[in-house]
C-alpha positions in Angstrom: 8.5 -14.6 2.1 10.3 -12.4 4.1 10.9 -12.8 7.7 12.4 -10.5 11.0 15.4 -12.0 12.9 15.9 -10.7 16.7 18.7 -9.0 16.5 16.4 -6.3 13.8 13.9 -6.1 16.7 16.3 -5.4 19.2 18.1 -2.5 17.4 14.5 -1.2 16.7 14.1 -1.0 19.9 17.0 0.3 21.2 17.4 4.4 20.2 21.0 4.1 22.0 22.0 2.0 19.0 22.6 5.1 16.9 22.8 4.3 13.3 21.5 1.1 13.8 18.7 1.7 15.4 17.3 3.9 12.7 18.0 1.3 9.9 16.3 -1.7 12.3 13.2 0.7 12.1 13.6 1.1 8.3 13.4 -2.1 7.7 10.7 -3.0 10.5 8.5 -0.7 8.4 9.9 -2.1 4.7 9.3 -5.6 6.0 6.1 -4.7 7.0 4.9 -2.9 3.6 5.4 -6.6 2.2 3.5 -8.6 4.5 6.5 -10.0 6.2 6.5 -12.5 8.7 8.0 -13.2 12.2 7.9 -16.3 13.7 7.2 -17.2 17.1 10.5 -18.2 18.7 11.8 -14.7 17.3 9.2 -13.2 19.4 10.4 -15.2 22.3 14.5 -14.5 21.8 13.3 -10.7 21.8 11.8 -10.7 24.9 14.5 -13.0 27.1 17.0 -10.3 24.9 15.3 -7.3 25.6 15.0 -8.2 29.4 19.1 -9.0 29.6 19.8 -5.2 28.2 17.5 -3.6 30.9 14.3 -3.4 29.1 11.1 -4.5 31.4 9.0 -6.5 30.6 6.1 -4.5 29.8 8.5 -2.8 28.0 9.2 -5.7 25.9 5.5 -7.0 25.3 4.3 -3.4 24.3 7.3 -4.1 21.6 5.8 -7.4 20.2 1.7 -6.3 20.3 3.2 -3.8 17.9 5.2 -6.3 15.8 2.3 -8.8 15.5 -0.2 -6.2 14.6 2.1 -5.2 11.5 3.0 -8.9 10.7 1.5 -12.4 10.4 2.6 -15.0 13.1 4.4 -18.1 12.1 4.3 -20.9 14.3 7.2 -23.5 13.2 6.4 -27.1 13.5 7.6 -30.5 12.2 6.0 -30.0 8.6 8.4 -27.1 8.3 11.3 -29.0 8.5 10.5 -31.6 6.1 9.4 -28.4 3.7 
């Protein structure tokens, strides 16, 4: 199982992030090609991230419809800690 972290999304985003930015994308897509998943608390640090470097909101949640239409949504709860 693989999962995205925040900091990928916001790179992805982010086209000022030069060299970075293209490799967030690659592996966006890669992750993607494998079913990956992103969890919901990623999701949220994007947004509340994405909003402190200038991005609007709208900005943000056309960001994450994309995201969760190329991954499956994980929703932690206690059962995954004791996993």
């Amino acid at each position: 199982m693989i999962s995205l972290d925040t900091n990928v999304l916001i790179y992805a985003l982010d086209p000022g992030t030069g060299a970075k930015h293209h490799r967030a994308e690659e592996i966006v897509a890669d992750v993607a090609a494998v079913h990956g998943l992103v969890a919901l608390q990623v999701l949220a640090e994007f947004v509340a991230v994405a909003r402190r470097k200038a991005q609007s909101f709208q900005t943000a949640l056309a960001y994450i419809t994309r995201v969760r239409s190329m991954y499956q949504l994980v929703v932690a709860d206690g059962a995954a800690l004791d996993a």
